[in-house]
N, C-alpha and C positions, 0 to 999 in steps of 0.2 A: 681702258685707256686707249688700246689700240682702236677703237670705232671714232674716238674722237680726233686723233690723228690724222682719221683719214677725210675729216671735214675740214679740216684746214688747208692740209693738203689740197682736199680739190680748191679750195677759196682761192690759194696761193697759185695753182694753176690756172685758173682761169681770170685769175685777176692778169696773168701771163698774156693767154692767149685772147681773153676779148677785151680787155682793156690797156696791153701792150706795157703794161709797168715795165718791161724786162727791156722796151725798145728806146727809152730815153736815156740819151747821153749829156751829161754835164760835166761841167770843171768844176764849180765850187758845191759846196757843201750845202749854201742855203737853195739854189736852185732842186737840186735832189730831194732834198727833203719838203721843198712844196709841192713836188711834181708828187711825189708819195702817199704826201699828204690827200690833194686830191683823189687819189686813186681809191683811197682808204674812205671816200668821202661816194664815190662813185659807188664803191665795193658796198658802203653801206645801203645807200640806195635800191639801189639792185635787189639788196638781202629783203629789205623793207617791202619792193614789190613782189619778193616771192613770197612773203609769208602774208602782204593782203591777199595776193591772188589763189591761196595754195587750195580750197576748196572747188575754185572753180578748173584752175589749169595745175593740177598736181607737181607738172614736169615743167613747169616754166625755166626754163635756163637762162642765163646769162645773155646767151648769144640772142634769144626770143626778145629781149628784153631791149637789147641793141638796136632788133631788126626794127621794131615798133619805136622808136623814138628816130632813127633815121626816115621811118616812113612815114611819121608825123609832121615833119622835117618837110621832108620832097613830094610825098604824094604821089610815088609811080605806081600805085594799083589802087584799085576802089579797098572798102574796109574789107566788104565779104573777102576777098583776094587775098589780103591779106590773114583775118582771120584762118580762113580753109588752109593757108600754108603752114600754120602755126598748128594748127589741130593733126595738120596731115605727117607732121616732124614729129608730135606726139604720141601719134599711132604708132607710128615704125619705132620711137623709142620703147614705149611700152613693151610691143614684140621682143624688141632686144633684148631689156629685160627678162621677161618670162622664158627668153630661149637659153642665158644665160643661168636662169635659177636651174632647167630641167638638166643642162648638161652637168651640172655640178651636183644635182640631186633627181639623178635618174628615177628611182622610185614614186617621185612625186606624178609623173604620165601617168600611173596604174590608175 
């Protein structure tokens, strides 16, 4: 139960910080609840591109997911540019990861 917890949890957060659910203020009731709405529509979205993409970019996040549609948008870098920045935030999470696994399971370096 607790591993499931902690998917929502991050949903819940990052629905926070890349999609700002937590920054809209309203007076009624019905405004709220479409701004919500959206978010949850957004959220799905998002989830939708991580599980087509998940063989190719493992670690697509949220914010990756962001960058590419603003940059589809504006067009401030060629694609290569773009791609090599998404692959190169990939790299360094993986590390994180695995630096993460060895401190908590020392053993595992031998």
């Amino acid at each position: 139960m607790q591993a499931q917890r902690f998917f929502v949890e991050h949903c819940i957060k990052e629905s926070k910080q890349i999609l700002g659910i937590d920054q809209f203020q309203t007076r009624k009731w019905n405004a709220w609840l479409h701004q919500v709405a959206l978010n949850f529509m957004v959220s799905s979205f998002i989830l939708k591109e991580k599980l087509r993409n998940n063989e190719d970019l493992p670690l697509l996040s949220a914010r990756d997911i962001k960058e590419l549609i603003i940059f589809q948008l504006y067009k401030q870098m060629t694609d290569d540019q773009m791609y090599e920045k998404i692959i190169n935030r990939h790299i360094r999470r993986q590390k994180d990861i695995n630096n993460a696994y060895l401190r908590q399971n020392p053993n595992l370096s031998k």
